[in-house]
Structure formats: C-alpha cells, structure tokens
C-alpha positions as CSV (number, residue, x, y, z in Angstrom):
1,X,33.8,68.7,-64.6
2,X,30.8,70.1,-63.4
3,X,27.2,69.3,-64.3
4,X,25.3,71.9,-65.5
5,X,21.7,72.0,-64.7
6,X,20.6,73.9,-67.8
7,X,20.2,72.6,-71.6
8,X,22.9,72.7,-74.3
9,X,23.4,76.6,-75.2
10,X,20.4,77.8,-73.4
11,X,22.0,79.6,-70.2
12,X,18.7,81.4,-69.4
13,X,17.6,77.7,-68.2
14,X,20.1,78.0,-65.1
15,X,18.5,81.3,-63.6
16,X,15.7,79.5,-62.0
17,X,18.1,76.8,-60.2
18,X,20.0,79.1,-59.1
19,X,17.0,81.2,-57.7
20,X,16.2,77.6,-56.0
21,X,19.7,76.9,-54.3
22,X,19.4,80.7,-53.3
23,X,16.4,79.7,-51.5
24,X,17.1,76.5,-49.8
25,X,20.3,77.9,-48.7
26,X,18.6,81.0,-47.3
27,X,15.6,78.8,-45.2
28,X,17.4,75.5,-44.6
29,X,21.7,76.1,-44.4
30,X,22.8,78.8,-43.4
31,X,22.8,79.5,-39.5
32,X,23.1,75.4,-39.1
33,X,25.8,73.0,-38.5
34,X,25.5,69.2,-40.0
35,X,27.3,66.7,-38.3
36,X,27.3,64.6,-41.5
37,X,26.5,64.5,-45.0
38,X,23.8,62.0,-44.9
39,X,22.1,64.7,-42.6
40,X,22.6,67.6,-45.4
41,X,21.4,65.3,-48.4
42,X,18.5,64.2,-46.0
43,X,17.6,67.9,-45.7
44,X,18.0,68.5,-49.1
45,X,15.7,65.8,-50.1
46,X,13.1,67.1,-47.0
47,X,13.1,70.3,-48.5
48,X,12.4,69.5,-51.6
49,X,9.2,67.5,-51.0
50,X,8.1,70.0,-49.0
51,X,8.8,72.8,-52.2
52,X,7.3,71.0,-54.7
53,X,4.0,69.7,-52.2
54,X,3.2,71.9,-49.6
55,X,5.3,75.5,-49.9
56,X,2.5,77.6,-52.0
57,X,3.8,80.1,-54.0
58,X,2.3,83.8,-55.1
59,X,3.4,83.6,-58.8
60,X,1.6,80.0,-59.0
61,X,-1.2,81.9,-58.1
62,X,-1.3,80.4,-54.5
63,X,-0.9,76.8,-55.4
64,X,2.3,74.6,-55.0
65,X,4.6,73.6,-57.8
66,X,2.7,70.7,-58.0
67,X,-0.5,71.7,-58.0
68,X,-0.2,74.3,-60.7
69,X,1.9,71.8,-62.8
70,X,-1.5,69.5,-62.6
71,X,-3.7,72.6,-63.3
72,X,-2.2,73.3,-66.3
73,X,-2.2,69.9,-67.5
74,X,-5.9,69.4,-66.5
75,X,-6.4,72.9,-68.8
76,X,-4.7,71.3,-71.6
C-alpha cells in the first residue's frame, strides 16, 4: 500500500507534492551518493526547514512559505 499525499477523490491535491519531490530531488539527490539512510532522511528533514524558512519564492511574492502563510493569516 502506498500513502497518498492528497485528499480522498481530490487528485489535483498531489500536483504540488509532486512539484516538491521534483525539486528536492533536482537541488539535494541527484549527483550525490548517501552512505546511509539516516544521512538521506537527515537531508530530507534539512531541506525542508530550509524550504519552508529561508528559500523565498517568486510566486509568494518574495517571502518564504512561511512568511506568506503568516501574512495571510495576519490579513485575515
């Protein structure tokens, strides 16, 4: 079984995920050799923190994921 990452009969949700694993793939795996899998899921993890907290994005109109997630709350 595998886990979807999308809700129940809403397949549009997995477009974005997959845009994401695109992307980490692409910067962090490919070209590199881990000796362990403790050092992928440690990369993983780095790479996320550093997506959501410090990687600003053009369509978040130059703010991180995080930063625009608390704009839009503040605006609400």
């Amino acid at each position: 079984m595998i886990q979807s990452m999308s809700r129940v009969a809403r397949c549009i949700d997995n477009g974005p995920m997959e845009g994401f694993w695109a992307l980490i793939k692409r910067e962090k795996y490919y070209r590199r050799k881990f000796t362990s899998r403790s050092s992928l899921i440690n990369m993983i993890h780095n790479y996320m923190e550093y997506y959501n907290n410090r990687r600003i994005q053009r369509k978040l109109h130059i703010m991180t994921p995080m930063e625009f997630h608390d704009h839009y709350f503040e605006a609400a």
